[in-house]
N, C-alpha and C positions, 0 to 999 in steps of 0.2 A: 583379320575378320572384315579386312574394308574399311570402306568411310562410314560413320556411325551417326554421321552428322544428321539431327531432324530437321526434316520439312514443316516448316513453323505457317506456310503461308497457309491464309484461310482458302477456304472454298469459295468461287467467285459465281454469277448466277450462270447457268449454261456449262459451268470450268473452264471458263477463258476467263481470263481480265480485261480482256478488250472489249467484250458484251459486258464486261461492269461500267466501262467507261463509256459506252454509247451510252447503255442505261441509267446515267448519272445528267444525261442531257434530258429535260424536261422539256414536253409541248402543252403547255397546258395539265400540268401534273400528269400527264401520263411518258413513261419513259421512254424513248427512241427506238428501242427494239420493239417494242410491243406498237408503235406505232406505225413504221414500218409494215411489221407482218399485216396491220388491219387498213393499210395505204393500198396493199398488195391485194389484199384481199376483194378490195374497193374497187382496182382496175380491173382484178379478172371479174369479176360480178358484172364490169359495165360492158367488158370486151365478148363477155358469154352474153350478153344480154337475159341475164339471170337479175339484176338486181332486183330487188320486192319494188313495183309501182304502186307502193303507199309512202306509210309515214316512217316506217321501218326506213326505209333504202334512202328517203330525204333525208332523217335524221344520220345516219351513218354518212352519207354523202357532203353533209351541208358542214359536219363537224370536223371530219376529217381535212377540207378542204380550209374551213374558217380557221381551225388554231392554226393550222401549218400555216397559211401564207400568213394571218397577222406575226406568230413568231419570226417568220422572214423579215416583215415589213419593219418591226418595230426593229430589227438591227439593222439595216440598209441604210447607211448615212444619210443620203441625199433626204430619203423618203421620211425616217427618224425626223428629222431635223428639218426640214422645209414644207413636205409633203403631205401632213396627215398622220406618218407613220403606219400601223400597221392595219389601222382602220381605210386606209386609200388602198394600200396594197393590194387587199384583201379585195375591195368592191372592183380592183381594173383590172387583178390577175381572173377572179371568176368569170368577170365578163370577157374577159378577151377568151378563155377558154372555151366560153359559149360560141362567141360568135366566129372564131376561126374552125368551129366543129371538133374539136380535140374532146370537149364534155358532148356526147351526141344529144339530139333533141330530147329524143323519149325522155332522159335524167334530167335537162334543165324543164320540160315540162312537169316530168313527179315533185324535184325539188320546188318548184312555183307553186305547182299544187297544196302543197304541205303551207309555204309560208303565205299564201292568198286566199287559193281558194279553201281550205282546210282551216283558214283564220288563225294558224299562232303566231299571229304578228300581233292580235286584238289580244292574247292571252301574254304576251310576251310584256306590249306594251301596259294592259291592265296593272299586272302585277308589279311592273314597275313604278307605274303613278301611284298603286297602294303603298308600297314599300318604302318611295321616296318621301311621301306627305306624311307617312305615321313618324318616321323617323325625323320627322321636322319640329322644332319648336313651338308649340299651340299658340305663344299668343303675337306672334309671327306670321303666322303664316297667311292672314287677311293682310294682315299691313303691306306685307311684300306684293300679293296678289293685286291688291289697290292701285301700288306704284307702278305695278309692273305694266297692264295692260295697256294704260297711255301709251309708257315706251314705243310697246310694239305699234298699235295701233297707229300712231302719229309717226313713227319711222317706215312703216309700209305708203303713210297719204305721201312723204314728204319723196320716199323711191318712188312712187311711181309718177310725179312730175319729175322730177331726176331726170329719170331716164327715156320721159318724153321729149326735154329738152336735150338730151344726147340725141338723141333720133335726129330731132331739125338741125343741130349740128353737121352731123355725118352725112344727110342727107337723104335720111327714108324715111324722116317724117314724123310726128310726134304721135299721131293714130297707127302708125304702124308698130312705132317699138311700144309703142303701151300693150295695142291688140296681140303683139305677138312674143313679145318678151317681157316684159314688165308685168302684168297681172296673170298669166302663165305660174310664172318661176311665185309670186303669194298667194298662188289659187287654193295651197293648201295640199300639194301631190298630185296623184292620177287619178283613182277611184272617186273622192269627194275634191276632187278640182278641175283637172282639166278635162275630165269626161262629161261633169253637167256643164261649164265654160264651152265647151266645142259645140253643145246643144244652145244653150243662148246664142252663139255664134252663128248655127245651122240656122236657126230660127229667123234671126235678123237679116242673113245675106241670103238666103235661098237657096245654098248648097250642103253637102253631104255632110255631115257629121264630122263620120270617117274620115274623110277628107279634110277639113279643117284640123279635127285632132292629130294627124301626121306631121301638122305643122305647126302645133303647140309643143310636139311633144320633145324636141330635139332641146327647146329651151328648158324644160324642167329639167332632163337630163343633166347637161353641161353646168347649169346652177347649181343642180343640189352637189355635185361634184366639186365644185369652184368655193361649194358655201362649207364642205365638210374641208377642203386643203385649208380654208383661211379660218376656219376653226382651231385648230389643229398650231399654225402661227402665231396667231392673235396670243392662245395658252401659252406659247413657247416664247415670242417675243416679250411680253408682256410678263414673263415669272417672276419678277423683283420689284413688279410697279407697285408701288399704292391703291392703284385703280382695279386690282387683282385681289376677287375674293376668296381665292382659293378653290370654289365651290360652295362662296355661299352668296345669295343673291342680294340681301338688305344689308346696308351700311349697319351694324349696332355694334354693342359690347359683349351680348348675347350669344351663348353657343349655338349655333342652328343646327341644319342637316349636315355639313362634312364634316363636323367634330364630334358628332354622335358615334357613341363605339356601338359595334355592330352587335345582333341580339343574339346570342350562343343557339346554334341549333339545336333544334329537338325532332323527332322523328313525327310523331303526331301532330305537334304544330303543324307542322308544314302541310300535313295534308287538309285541317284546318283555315290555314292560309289560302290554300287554292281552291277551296270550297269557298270563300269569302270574296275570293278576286273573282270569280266567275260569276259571285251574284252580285257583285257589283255593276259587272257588266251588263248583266240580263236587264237589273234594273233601270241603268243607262239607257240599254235597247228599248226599254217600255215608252220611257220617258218622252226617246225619241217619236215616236209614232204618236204619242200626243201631240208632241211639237216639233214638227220636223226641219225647224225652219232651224233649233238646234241642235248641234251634234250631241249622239248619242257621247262622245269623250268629255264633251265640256260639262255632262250631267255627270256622268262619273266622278270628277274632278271636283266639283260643287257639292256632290254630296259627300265625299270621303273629306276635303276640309273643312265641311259643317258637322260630320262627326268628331274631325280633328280637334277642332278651333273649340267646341261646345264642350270635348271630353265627354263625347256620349258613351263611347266604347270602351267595354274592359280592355285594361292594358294586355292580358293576355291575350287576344284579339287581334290589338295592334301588333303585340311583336310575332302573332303566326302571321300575318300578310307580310311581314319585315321577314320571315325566315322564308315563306315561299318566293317573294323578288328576289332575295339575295341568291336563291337556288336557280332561278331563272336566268339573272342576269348575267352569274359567275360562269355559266355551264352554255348559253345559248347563242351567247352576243355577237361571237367570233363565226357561228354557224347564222347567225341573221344575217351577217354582213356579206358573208358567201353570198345568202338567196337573195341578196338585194344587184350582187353582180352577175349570175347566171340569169335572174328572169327579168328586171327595169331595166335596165346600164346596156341599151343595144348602141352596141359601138359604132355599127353599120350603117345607123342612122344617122349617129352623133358628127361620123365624119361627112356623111354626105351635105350639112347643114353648116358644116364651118366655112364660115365668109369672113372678113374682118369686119364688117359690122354687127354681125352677128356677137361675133366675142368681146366688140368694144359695147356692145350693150350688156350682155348678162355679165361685163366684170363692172361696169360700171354699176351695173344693180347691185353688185357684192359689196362695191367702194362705197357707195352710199348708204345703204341701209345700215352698212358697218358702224358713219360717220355717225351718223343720225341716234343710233343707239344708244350710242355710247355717249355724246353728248346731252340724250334726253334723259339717260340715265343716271350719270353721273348730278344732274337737272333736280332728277326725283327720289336719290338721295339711294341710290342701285351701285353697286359696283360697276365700273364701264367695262372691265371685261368679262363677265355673267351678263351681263343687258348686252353686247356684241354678240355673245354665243346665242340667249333665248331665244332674247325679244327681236334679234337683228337676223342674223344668219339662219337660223332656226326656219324664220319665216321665208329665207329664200329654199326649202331643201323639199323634198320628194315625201311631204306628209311624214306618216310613222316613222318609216325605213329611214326617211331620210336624216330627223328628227336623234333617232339613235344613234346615226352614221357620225351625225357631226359632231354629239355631245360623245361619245366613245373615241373620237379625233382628241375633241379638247380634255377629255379623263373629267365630265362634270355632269354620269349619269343622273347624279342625286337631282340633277333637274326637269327631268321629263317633262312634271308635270306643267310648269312653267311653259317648258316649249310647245308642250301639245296644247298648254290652254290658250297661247298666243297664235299658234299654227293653224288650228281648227276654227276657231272664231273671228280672225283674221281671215282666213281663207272664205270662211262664210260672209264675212263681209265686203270683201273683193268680186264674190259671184255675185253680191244687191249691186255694187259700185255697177261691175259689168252690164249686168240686166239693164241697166239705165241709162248707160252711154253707149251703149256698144252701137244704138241705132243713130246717133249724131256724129258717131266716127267713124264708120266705114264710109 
């Protein structure tokens, strides 16, 4: 009658075993096969020039590209382990694919679109400053705030004579590396830094805007870069110190934000949550146009830790804005870091701008502000490597994007809000400093 022997083996997805093994590899919880097909999908959309020029084809475009190369990045020894990992990967593979033309224009213009002009960088970041300050400690979270801002503040005064006295070193001058690297790389980014900066610039020298900001712009670049790899070190050297709070920014006994367990999703919350992160913002928005001398983030920031700190808010409240950041940031962070290397991170310009003193200034602004940190930190009673990342690096990097880029380096999002409250108000305080010297130093 033959061999009678059964076939015991189960069914595998497709009826191959070999698609069960690719699809046991994960990108971001999604499996390799089905990632693939929507990779494929991705290039014929950009090669037919079919992609949707909305938020449809960015979002498709920005995701696919963000988890695959941070998956890359985070196992690449060098990059793992020296680099940034897979938050650097991520920002030099996108941009070099922009700027070799391999992503064509039209895509790195919809993806820009989506993450600038379309604003979910303002939704991305909201929801994270909501997210990370509810899930903080209340009666923490002034005290840290108090300590923190000096840090920053007095390690931005102390870089940027730093780095003036490197200048007369090297030999171009202390008005120059301030004018053109030093308060550049703390102006606070592009849109709310170096674009009103090139206007107080225009203003005082008699020439173009445009023309100055071409020559601001090479040094934010190369810093926020320089500030997101030594982020990234700083966490990795530093994993066994004492001076290493984990993720949490005040010395105490006290649980704070990284040892908080996360709020179990709910379906409604969440849309809850992003009904709350948006009118948080709007409120911010109002606020600012009363006063616009502050940012709209730092009224944000002020008012969600005065609901914090007060306990104004139902806890149900709090944990829907904890479940819409945690959906934001688990799902988007790896597609922000793409749009931050397809439309900031031109390469083209960054090389035409490297000189050796150009690099021995924005590393020495990185060396410094680093030193400075973390000794005013450790000072005011801060962990020195959370005051390194905030209050130091933070304020060398490219606003928002940049902000995220580095704390997603160092694994220490729980601090946004930290960075953007030092980043923003910092930065506004660099365009008064500006406004006032700028005519005694040219």
């Amino acid at each position: 009658m033959g061999n009678n022997k059964q076939d015991n083996t189960q069914p595998t997805p497709g009826g191959q075993p070999w698609l069960k093994k690719l699809d046991a590899i994960k990108i971001s919880g999604i499996g390799l096969v089905a990632y693939i097909i929507m990779a494929i999908l991705l290039i014929i959309a950009i090669r037919s020039h079919t992609l949707p020029d909305n938020m449809i084809g960015a979002i498709l475009t920005l995701v696919i590209m963000g988890h695959l190369f941070y998956f890359i990045g985070a196992k690449l020894p060098i990059f793992r382990t020296y680099l940034g990992g897979g938050s650097v990967f991520t920002i030099i593979m996108a941009a070099i694919l922009a700027t070799t033309g391999v992503i064509p224009h039209e895509v790195v213009k919809t993806a820009s679109g989506f993450i600038n002009t379309a604003d979910f960088l303002d939704l991305y970041i909201v929801s994270l400053i909501g997210s990370s300050i509810f899930r903080m400690d209340r009666s923490l979270i002034l005290k840290a705030a108090v300590r923190f801002l000096p840090v920053a503040f007095l390690s931005m005064a102390i870089t940027f004579f730093g780095v003036g006295l490197v200048g007369m070193l090297i030999g171009v001058g202390f008005n120059h590396a301030v004018l053109y690297i030093g308060m550049p790389i703390m102006a606070g980014g592009v849109g709310a830094g170096i674009v009103p900066l090139s206007g107080i610039y225009a203003h005082a020298f008699g020439q173009p805007a445009k023309m100055i900001l071409s020559q601001l712009f090479p040094a934010v670049i190369f810093g926020n870069l320089l500030a997101i790899i030594s982020a990234g070190l700083v966490s990795r050297i530093f994993m066994n110190s004492k001076g290493n709070g984990h993720g949490q920014l005040l010395k105490t006994n006290t649980t704070t934000a990284a040892e908080t367990t996360d709020v179990p999703l709910d379906y409604m919350q969440i849309g809850v949550g992003m009904t709350m992160s948006v009118a948080f913002f709007v409120f911010g928005t109002m606020l600012n146009k009363l006063v616009p001398q502050v940012n709209a983030y730092a009224f944000v920031i002020l008012t969600i830790v005065l609901l914090k700190s007060m306990g104004l808010l139902p806890k149900y409240y709090e944990d829907s804005v904890i479940m819409f950041g945690q959906l934001v940031v688990k799902n988007m962070t790896h597609a922000l870091l793409a749009g931050v290397g397809l439309s900031l991170l031109n390469m083209k310009l960054l090389m035409a701008a490297l000189s050796w003193q150009f690099v021995v200034l924005c590393v020495s602004s990185i060396i410094i502000i680093s030193l400075a940190s973390a000794a005013l930190g450790k000072l005011f009673g801060l962990y020195p490597v959370e005051s390194v990342i905030t209050a130091g690096l933070a304020n060398n990097s490219m606003g928002g994007t940049g902000n995220v880029a580095v704390l997603a380096a160092s694994d220490r999002m729980n601090l946004i809000a930290f960075a953007q409250m030092g980043n923003r108000i910092g930065g506004a305080l660099m365009l008064v400093v500006a406004g006032i010297l700028v005519s005694f130093m040219h």
